[in-house]
C-alpha distance (Angstrom), angle and dihedral (degrees) to the residues before:
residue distance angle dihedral
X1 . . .
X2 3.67 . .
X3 3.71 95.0 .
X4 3.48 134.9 -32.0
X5 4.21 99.8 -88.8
X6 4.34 89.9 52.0
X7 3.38 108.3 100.9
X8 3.63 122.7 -105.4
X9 4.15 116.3 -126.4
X10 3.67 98.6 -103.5
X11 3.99 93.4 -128.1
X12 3.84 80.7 60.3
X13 3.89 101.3 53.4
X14 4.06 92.8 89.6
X15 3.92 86.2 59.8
X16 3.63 86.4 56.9
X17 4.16 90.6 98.9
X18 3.79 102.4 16.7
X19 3.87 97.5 45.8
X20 3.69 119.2 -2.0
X21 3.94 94.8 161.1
X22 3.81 79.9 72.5
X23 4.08 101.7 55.4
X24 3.61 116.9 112.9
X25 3.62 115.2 -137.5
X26 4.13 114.7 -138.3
X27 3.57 88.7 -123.5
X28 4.12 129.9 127.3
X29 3.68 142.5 -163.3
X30 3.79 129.6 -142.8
X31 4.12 105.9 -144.0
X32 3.63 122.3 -178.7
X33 3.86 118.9 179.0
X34 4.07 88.0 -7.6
X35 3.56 95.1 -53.2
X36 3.32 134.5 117.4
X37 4.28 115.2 -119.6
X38 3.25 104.0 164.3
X39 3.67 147.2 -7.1
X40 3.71 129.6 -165.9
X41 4.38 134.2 165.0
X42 3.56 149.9 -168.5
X43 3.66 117.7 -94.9
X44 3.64 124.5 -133.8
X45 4.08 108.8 -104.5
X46 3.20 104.6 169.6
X47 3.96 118.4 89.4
X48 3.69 101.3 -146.0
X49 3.68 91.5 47.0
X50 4.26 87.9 53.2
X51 4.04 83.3 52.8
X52 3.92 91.2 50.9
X53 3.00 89.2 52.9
X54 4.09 101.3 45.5
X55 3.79 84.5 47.3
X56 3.91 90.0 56.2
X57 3.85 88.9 50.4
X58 4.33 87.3 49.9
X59 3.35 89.9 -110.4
X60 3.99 110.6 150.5
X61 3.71 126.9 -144.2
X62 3.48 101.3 -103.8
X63 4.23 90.9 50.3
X64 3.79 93.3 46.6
X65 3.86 92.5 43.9
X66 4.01 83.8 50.3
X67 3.50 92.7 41.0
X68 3.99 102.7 37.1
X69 3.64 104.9 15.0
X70 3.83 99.7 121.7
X71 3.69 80.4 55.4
X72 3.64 100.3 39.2
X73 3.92 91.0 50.3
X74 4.09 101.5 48.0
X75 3.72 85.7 53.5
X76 3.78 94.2 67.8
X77 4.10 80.9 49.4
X78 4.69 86.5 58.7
X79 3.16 125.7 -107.8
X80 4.03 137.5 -153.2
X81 3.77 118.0 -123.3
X82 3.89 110.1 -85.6
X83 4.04 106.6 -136.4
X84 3.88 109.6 178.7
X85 3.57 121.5 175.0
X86 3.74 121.0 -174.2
X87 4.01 129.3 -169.9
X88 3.77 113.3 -120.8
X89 4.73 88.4 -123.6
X90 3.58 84.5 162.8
X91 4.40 99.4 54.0
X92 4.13 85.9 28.3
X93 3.85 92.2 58.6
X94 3.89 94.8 42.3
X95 3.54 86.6 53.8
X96 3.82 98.1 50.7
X97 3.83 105.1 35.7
X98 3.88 91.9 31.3
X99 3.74 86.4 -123.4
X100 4.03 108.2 -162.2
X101 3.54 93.6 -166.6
X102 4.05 92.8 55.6
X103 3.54 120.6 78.0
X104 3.72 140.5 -154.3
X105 4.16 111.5 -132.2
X106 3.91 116.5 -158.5
């Protein structure tokens, strides 16, 4: 997975404990000409999910709750799918003014 807030595919979520180099993240990439322009996903909203995941990590109850509780907690309340999507300024600028001082991480 991307990171451990993008949401897994939900065909994926039993693979969470038996195989988690295996989930695929609900994430996506904009490409134009081969590169990369921006990049966006869909958050995890779902509090047992967020746990599952936590667990997968080896993070206990009492950490994650101390870590993640605000989180944790307004899930029980419902919440929407988050989708953010984000241009890349940073790659997109290198490319166009062939800036030396930008870089392109992979």
């Amino acid at each position: 997975m991307h990171h451990l807030f993008t949401s897994p595919f939900a065909e994926d979520l039993p693979l969470l404990q038996s195989d988690p180099g295996s989930v695929r993240s609900r994430a996506y990439d904009i490409i134009c000409n081969g590169q990369e322009i921006a990049s966006g996903s869909i958050r995890i909203h779902s509090r047992e999910i967020l746990e599952s995941v936590l667990r997968t990590l080896g993070m206990g109850i009492e950490e994650a709750k101390l870590k993640f509780g605000h989180m944790l907690e307004a899930f029980t309340f419902g919440a929407p799918p988050a989708r953010r999507y984000r241009a890349g300024i940073d790659r997109t600028s290198h490319r166009v003014g062939e800036d030396a001082k930008a870089r392109v991480a992979h």
